[in-house]
KEVEX-74416 format. One record per residue: x, y, z of N, C-alpha, C in turn. Coordinates in pm, 1 decimal, padded with zeros to 6 digits, m for minus. Atoms other than C-alpha are relative to their C-alpha. Example, Ala and Ser with C-alpha at 12.3 -4.5 7.8 and 13.67 -1.06 7.14 Angstrom:
// KEVEX-74416
n_u | n_v | n_w | ca_u | ca_v | ca_w | c_u | c_v | c_w
00089.0 | m00119.0 | 00000.0 | 01230.0 | m00450.0 | 00780.0 | 00090.0 | 00120.0 | 00000.0
m00082.0 | m00119.0 | m00006.0 | 01367.0 | m00106.0 | 00714.0 | m00077.0 | 00109.0 | 00073.0
//
This chain:
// KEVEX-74416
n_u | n_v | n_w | ca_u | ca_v | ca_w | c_u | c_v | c_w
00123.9 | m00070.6 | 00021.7 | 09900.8 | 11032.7 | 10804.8 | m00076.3 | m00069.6 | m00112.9
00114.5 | 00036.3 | 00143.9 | 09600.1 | 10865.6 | 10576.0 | m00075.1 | 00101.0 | m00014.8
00114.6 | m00027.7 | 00105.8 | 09378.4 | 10982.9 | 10359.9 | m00047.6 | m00068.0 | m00086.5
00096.4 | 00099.2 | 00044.4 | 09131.6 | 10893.7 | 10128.3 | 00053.6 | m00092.6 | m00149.9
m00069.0 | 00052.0 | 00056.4 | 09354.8 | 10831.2 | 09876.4 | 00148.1 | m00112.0 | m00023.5
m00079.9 | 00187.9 | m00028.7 | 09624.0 | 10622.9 | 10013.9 | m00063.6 | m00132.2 | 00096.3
00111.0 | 00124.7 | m00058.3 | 09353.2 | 10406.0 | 10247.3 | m00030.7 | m00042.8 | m00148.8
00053.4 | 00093.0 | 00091.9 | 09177.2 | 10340.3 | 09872.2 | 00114.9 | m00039.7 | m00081.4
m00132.4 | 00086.8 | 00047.9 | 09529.4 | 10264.5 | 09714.8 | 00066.4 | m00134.0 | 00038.2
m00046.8 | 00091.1 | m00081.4 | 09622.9 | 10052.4 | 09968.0 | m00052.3 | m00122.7 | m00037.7
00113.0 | 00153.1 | 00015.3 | 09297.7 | 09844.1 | 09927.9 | m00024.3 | m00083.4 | m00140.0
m00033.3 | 00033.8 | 00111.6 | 09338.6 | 09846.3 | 09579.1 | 00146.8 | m00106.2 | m00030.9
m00081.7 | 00049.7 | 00011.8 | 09684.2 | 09709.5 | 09619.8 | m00017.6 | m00146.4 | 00055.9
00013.7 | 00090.3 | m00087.3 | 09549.9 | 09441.5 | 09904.9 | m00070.0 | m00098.8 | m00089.5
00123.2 | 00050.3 | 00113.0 | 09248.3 | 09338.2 | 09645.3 | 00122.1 | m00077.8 | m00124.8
m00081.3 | 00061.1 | 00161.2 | 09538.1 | 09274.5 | 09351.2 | 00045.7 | m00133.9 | 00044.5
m00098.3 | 00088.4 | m00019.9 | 09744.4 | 09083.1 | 09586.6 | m00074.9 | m00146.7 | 00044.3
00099.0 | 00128.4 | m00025.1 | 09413.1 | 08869.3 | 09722.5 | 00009.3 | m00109.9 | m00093.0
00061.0 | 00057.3 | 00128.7 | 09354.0 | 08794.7 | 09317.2 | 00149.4 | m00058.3 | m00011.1
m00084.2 | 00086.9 | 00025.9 | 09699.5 | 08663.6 | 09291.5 | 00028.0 | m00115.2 | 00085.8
m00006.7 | 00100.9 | m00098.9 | 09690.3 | 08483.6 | 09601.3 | m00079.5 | m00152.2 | m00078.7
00105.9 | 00049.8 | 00048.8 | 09372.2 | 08323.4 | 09454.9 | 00070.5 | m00093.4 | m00130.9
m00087.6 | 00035.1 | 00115.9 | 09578.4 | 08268.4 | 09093.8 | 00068.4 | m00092.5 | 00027.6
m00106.1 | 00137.3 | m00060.2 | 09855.6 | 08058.1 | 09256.8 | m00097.0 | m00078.1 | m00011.6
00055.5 | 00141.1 | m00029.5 | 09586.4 | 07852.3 | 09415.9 | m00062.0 | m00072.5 | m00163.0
00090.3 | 00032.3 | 00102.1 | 09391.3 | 07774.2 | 09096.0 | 00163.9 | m00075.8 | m00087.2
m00133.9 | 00072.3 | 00055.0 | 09800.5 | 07719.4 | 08936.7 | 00006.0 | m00150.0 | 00065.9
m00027.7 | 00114.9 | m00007.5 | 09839.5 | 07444.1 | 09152.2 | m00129.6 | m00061.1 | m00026.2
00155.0 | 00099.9 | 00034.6 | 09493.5 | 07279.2 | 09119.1 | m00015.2 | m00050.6 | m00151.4
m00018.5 | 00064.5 | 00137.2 | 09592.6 | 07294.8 | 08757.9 | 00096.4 | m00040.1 | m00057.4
m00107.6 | 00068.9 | 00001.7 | 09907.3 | 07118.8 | 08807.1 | 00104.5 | 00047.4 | m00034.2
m00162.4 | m00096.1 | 00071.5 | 10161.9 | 07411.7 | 08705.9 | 00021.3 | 00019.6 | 00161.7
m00107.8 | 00005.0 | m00148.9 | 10427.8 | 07430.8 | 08954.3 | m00041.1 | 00133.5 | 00097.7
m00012.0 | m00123.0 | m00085.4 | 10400.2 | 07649.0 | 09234.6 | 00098.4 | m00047.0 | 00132.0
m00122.2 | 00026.7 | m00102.2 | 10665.7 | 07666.3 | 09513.9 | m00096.6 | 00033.2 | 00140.7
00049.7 | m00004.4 | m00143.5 | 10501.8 | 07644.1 | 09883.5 | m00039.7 | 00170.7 | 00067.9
m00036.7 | m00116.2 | m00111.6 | 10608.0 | 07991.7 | 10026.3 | m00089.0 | 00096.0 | m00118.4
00123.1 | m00125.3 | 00119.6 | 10372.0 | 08174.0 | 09717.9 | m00106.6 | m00032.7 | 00034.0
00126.6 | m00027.1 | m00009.2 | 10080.1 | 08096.0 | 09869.5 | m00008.2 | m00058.6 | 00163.4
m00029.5 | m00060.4 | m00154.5 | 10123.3 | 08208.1 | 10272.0 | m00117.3 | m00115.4 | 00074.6
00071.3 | 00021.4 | m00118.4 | 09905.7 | 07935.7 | 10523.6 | m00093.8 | 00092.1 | 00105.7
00055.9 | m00061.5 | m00093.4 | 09860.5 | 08178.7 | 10758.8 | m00042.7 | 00143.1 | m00045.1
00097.4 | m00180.6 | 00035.3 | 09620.3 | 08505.4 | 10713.0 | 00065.7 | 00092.9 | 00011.7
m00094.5 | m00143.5 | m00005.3 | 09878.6 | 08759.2 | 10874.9 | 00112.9 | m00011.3 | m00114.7
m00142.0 | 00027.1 | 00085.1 | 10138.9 | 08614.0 | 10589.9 | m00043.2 | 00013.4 | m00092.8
00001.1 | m00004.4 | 00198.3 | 09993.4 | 08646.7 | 10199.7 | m00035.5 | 00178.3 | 00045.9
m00007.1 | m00177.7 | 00005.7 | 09971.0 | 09066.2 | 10085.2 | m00131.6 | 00019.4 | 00016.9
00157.0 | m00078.4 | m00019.2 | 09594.8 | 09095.2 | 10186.3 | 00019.1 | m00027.5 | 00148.6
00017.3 | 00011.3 | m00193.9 | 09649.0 | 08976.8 | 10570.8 | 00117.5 | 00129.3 | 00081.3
m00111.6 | m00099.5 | m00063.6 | 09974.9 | 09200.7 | 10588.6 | m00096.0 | 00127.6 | m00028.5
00109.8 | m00136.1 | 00012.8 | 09719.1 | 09506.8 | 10461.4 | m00088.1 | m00040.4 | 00110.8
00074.4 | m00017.3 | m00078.8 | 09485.2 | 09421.9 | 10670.0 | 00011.1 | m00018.9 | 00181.8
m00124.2 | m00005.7 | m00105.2 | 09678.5 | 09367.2 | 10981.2 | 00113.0 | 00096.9 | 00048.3
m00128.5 | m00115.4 | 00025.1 | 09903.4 | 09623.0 | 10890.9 | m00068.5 | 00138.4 | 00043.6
00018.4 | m00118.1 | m00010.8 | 09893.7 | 09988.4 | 10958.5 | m00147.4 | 00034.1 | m00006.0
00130.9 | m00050.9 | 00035.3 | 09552.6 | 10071.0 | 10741.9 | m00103.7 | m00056.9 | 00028.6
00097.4 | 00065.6 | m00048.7 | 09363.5 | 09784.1 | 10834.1 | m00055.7 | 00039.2 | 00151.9
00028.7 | m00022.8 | m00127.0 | 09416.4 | 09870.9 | 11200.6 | m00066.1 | 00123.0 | 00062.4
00053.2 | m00130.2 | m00062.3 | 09326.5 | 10236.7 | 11193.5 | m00156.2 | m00053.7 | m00057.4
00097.3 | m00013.1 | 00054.6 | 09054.5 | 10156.3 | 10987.0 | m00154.0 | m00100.8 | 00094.3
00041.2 | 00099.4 | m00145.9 | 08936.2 | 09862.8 | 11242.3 | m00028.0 | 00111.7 | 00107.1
00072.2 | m00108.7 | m00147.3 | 08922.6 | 10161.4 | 11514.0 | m00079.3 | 00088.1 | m00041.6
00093.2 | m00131.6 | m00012.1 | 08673.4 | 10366.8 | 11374.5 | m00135.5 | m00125.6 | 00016.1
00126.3 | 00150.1 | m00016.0 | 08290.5 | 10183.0 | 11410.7 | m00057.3 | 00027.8 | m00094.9
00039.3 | 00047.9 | 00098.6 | 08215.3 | 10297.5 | 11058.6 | 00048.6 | m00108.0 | m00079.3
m00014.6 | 00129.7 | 00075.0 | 08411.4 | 10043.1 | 10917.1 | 00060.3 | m00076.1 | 00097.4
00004.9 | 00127.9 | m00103.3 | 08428.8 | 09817.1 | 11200.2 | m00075.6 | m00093.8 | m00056.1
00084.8 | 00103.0 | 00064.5 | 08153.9 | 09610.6 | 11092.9 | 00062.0 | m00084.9 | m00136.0
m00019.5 | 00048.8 | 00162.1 | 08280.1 | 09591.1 | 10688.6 | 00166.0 | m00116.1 | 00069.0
m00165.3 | 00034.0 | m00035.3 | 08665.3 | 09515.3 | 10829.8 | m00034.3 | m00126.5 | 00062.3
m00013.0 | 00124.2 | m00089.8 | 08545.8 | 09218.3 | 11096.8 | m00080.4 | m00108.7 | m00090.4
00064.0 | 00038.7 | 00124.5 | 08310.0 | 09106.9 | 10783.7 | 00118.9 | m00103.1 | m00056.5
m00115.9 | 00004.6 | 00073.8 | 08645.0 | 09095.0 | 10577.0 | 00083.0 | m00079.3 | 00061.2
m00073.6 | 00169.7 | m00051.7 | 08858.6 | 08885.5 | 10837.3 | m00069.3 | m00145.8 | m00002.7
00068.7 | 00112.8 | m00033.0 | 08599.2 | 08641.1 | 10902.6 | 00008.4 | m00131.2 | m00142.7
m00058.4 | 00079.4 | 00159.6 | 08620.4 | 08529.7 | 10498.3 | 00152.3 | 00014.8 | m00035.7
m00137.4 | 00055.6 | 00033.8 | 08956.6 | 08580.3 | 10498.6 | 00087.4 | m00121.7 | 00059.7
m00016.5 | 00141.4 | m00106.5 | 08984.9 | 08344.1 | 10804.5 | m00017.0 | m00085.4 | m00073.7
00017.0 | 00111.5 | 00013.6 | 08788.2 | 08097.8 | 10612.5 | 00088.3 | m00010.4 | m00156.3
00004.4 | m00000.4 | 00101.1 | 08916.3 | 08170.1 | 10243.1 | 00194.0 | m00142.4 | 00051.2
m00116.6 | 00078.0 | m00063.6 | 09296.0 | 08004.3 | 10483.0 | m00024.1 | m00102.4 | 00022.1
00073.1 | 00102.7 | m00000.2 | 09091.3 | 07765.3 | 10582.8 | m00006.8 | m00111.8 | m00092.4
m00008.3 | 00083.9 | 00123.5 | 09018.8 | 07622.6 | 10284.0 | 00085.6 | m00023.1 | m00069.2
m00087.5 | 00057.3 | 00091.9 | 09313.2 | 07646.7 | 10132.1 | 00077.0 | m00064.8 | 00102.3
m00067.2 | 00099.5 | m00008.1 | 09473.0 | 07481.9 | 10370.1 | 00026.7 | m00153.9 | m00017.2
00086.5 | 00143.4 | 00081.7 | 09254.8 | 07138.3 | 10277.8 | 00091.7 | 00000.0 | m00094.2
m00034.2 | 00047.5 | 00156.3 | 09403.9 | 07177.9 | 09904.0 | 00158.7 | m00003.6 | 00081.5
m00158.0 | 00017.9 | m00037.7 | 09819.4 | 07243.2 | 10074.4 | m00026.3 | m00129.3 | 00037.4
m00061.7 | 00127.2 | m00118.0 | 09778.9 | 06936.6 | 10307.1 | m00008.4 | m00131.0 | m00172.9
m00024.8 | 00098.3 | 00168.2 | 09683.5 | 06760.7 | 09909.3 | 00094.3 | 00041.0 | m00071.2
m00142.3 | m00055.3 | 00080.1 | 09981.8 | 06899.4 | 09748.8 | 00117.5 | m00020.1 | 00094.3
m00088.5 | 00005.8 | m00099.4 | 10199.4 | 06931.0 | 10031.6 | 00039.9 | m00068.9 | 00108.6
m00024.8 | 00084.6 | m00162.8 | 10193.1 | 06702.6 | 10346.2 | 00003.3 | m00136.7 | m00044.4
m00011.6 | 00141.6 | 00151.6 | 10373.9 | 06409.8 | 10188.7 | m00059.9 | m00112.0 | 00122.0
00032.5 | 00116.7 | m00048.2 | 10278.1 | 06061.4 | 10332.8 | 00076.0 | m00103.9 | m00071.7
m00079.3 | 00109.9 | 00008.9 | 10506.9 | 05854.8 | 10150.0 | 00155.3 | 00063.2 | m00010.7
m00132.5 | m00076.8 | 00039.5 | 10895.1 | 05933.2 | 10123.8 | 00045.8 | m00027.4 | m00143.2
m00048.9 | m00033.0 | 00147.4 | 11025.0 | 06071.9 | 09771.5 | 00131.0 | 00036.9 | 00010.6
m00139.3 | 00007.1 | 00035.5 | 11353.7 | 06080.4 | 09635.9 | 00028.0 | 00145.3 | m00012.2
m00002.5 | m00158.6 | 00050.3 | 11524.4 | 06404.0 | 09578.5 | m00036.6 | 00059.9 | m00138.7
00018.2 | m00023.6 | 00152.3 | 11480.7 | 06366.8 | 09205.2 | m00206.0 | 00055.5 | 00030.9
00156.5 | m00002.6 | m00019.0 | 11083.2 | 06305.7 | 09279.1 | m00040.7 | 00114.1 | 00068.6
00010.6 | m00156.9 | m00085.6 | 11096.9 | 06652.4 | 09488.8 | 00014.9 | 00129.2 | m00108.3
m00037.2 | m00087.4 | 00096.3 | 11272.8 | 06854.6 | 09219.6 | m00038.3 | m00008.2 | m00095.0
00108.2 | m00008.3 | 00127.8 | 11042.4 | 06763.4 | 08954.3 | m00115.8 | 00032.6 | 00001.2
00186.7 | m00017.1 | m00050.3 | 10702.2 | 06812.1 | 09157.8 | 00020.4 | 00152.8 | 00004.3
m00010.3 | m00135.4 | m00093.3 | 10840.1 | 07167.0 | 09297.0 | m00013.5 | m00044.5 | 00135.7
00032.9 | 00014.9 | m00121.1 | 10801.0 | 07000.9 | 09638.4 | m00151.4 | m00036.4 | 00019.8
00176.4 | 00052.4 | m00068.4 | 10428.2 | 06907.2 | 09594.1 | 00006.0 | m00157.1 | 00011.3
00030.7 | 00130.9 | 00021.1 | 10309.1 | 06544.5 | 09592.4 | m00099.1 | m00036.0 | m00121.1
00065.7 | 00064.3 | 00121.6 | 10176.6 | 06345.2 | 09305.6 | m00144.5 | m00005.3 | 00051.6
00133.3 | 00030.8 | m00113.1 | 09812.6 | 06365.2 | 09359.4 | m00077.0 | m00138.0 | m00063.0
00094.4 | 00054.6 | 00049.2 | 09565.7 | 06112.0 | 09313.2 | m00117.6 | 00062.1 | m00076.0
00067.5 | m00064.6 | 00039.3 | 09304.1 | 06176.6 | 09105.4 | m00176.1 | m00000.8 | 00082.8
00040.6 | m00044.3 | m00107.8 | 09063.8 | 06148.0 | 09396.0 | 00010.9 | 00078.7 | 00063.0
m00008.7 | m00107.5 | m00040.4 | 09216.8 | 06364.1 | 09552.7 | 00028.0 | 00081.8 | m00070.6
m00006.8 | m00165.5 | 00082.5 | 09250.1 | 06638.4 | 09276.3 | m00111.3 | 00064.6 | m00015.0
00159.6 | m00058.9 | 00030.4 | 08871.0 | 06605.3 | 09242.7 | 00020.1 | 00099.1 | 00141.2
00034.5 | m00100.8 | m00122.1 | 08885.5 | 06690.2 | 09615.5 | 00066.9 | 00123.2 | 00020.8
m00059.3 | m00116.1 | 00014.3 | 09131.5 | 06974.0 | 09564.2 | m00132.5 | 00118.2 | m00084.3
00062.6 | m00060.7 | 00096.9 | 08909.6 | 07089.9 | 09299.3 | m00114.7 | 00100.2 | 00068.6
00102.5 | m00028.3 | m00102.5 | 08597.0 | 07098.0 | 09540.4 | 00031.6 | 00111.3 | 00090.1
m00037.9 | m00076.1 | m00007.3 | 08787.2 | 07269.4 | 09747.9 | 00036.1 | 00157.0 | m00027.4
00072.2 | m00160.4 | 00094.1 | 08854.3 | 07561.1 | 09541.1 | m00086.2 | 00060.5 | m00034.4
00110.3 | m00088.2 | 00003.0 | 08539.8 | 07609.2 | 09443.2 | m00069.7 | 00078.2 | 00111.7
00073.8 | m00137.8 | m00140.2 | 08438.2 | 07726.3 | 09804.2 | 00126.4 | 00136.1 | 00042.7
m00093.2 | m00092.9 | 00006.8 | 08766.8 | 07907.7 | 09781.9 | m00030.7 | 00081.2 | m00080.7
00043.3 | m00137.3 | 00061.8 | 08662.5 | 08119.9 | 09508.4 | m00136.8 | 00042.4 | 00053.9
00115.5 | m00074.2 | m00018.8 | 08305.3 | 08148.0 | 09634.8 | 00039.8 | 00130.4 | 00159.3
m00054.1 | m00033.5 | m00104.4 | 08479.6 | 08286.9 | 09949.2 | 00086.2 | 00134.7 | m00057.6
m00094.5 | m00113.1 | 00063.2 | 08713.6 | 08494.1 | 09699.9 | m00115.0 | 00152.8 | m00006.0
00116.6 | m00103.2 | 00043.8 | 08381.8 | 08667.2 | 09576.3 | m00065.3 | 00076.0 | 00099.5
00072.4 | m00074.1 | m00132.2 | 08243.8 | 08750.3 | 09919.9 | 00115.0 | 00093.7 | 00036.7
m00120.6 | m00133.9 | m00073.4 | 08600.9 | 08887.2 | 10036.4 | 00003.0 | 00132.6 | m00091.7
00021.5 | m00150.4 | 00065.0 | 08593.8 | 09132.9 | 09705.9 | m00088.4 | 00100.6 | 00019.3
00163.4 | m00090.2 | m00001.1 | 08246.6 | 09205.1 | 09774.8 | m00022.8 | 00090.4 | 00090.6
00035.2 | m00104.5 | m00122.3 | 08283.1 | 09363.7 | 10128.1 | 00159.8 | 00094.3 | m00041.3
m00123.1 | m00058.8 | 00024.1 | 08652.0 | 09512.2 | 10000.7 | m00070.9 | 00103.5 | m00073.7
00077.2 | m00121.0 | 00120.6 | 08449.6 | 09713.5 | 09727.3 | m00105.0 | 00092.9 | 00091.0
00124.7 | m00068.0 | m00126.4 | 08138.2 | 09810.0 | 10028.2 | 00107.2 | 00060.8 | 00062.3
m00114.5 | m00059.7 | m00086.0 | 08486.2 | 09913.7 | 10235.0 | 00045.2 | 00093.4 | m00075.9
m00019.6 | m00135.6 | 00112.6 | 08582.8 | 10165.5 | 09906.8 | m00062.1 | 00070.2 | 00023.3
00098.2 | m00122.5 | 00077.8 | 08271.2 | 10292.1 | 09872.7 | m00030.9 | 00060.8 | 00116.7
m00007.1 | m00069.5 | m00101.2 | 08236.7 | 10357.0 | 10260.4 | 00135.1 | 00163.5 | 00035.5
m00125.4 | m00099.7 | m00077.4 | 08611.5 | 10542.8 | 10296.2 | m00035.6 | 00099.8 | m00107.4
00035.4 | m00061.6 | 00107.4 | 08472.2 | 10710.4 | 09926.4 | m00082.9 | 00144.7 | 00078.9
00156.9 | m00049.0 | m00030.9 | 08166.5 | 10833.0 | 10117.1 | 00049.0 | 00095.0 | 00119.1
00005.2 | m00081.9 | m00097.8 | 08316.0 | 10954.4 | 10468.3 | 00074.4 | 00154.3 | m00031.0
m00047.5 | m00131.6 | m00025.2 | 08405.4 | 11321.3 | 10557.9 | 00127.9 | m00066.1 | 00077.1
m00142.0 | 00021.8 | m00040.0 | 08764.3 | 11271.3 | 10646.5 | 00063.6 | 00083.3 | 00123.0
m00030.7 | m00139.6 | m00126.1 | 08784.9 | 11631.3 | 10887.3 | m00079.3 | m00081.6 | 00102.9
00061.8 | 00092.4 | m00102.9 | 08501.7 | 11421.9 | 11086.9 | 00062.1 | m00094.8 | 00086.1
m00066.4 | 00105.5 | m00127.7 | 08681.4 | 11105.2 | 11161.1 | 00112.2 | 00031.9 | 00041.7
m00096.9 | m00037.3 | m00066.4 | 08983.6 | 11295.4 | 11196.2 | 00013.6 | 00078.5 | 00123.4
00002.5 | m00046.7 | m00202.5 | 08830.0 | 11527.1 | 11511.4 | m00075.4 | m00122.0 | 00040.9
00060.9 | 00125.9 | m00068.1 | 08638.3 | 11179.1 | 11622.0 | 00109.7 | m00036.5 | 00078.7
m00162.3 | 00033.2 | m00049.6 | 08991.0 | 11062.6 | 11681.8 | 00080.2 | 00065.2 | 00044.6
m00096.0 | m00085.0 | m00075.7 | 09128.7 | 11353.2 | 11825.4 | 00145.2 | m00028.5 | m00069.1
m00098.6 | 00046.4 | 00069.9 | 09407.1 | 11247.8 | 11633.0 | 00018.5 | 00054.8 | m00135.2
00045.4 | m00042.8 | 00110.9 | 09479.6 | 11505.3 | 11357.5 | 00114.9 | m00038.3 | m00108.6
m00080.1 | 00061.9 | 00070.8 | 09776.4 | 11318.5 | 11197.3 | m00050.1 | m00126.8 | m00058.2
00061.2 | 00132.7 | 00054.7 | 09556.8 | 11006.7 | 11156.0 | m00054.4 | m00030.0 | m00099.5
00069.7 | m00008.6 | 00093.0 | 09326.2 | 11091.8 | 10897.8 | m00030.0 | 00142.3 | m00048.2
m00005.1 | m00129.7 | 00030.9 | 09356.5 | 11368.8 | 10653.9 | m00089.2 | m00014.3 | m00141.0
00119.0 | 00020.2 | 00169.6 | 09061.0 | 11454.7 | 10332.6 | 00079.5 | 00011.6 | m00099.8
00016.9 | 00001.2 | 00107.0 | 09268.7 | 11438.4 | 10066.5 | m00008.1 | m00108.5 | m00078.5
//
């Protein structure tokens, strides 16, 4: 059963886990270690794709007030993967073979050039501008579930376990 208080908990929790997602990336770009599997490739895998994918995203996806904000919200989260995958394939997708020593001292990244760190760098920056748009419709998605009558979308849905006002 949701309500308006564990939907905005949730998103609150999804939003923290975005900003750490985000954190990693900026760690490696500034050459502190990060281990591969802390910052998920794929959208259904870091803690904002499992929220939004997950349970609350999906009910929240079937109503058509926040249909719009929610398909908003994948579309930059699509690309925010996107982009970081550019900076992994510079950290990660080796091209020459390294020793085990040369592995266990990087964390598993690759030595970058400093060509390519600029281009990491670049990178990121459309990654955070991308960060800022995903908060931006996450906060419009608050202030919508803030705003609805909860008894409403719960007879909309015929479904009175789905959505409850408190």
């Amino acid at each position: 059963m949701l309500n308006k208080a564990m939907i905005l908990h949730e998103l609150a929790q999804a939003k923290i886990a975005h900003m750490r997602w985000v954190k990693r990336a900026d760690h490696l770009i500034s050459g502190m270690p990060v281990e591969e599997h802390f910052i998920p490739l794929e959208p259904t895998a870091c803690g904002f794709g499992k929220w939004l994918y997950g349970l609350v995203g999906k009910k929240l996806r079937s109503d058509y007030i926040f249909e719009s904000t929610i398909a908003q919200i994948e579309v930059i989260h699509d690309e925010l993967h996107n982009v970081y995958e550019e900076i992994y394939k510079i950290f990660y997708i080796q091209h020459e073979p390294r020793t085990f020593l040369q592995k266990f001292v990087s964390f598993g990244s690759q030595k970058v050039s400093k060509q390519k760190m600029e281009e990491a760098k670049t990178h990121f920056v459309l990654l955070q501008k991308y960060s800022r748009e995903l908060i931006y419709q996450v906060e419009k998605l608050e202030k919508a579930v803030k705003a609805v009558d909860m008894v409403v979308l719960k007879r909309r849905h015929d479904t009175p376990a789905m959505f409850t006002q408190a």
